[in-house]
N, C-alpha and C positions, 0 to 999 in steps of 0.2 A: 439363550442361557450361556454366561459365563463359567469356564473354569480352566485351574492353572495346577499345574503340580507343585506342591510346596514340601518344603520341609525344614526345619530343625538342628540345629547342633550345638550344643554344649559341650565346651571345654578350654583348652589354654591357646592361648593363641602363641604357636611355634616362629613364624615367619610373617612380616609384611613388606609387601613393598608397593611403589608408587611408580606408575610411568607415566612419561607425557605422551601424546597422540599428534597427529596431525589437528592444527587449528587450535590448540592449547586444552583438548580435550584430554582428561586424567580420568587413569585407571588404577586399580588398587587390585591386588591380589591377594590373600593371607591365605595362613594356614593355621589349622586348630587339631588340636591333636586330643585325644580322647581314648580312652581305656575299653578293651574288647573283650568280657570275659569267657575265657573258654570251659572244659571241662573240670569237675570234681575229680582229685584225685581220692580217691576214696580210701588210701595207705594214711598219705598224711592229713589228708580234709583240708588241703586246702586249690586254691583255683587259680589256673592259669592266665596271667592276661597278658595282653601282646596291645602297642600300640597302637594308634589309627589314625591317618591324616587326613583330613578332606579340605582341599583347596576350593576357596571363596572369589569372586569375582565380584567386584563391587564396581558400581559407576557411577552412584549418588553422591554428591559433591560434599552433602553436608558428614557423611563416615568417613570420605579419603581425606576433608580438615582434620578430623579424628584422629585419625593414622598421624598426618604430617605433623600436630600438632603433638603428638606422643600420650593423646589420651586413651587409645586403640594400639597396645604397642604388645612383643611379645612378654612373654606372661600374666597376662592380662586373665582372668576367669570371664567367658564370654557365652551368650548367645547367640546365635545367629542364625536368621530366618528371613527366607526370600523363596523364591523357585525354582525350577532346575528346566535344563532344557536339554531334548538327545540332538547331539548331531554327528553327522559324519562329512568324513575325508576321502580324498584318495593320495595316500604315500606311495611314492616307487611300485606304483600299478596296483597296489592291494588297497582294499576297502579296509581304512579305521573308524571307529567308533568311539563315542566320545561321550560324558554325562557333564554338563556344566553348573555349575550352583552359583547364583545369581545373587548376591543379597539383598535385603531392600531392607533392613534393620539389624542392628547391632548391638547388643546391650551388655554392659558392663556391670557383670555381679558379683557378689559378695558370697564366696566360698565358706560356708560352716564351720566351727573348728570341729572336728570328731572329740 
């Protein structure tokens, strides 16, 4: 039996970028930012929100033409779904931990007017 962690994210796309690798092998990284709502103030009724950024890691060749090609660009309304993987480090002798998100699709959507 198969299985992978996956997940989800909708929002704007804050940040992209492209590197090259060893062997002409490209990597894409972005970022999407998303709204976090917190508590009811219950004086004035209304709700706190605070930013959120979750960094994407892409490796599929046909999203970083996307990117390079400015169809995947910042502000963009996007989805993005792939899986996540834990890993860790060692920094300056201490143990770091790490959550990676992988994508493996990318979709470019059309925001509602309110």
């Amino acid at each position: 039996m198969y299985s992978e962690a996956t997940f989800s994210v909708i929002g704007f796309i804050s940040k992209t970028e492209v590197k090259t690798l060893a062997g002409d092998k490209k990597i894409a990284i972005i970022s999407i930012a998303n709204n976090i709502n917190g508590k009811e103030n219950k004086e004035t009724k209304t709700r706190e929100t605070r930013a959120s950024f979750t960094q994407i890691t892409i490796w599929k060749d046909y999203i970083i033409s996307g990117i390079e090609r400015g169809f995947i660009a910042k502000g963009k309304y996007v989805m993005a779904r792939g899986c996540f993987e834990h890993k860790q480090y060692e920094k300056d002798g201490i143990k770091k931990y790490t959550t990676e998100f992988i994508a493996k699709s990318i979709d470019i959507m059309e925001r509602k007017a309110d």
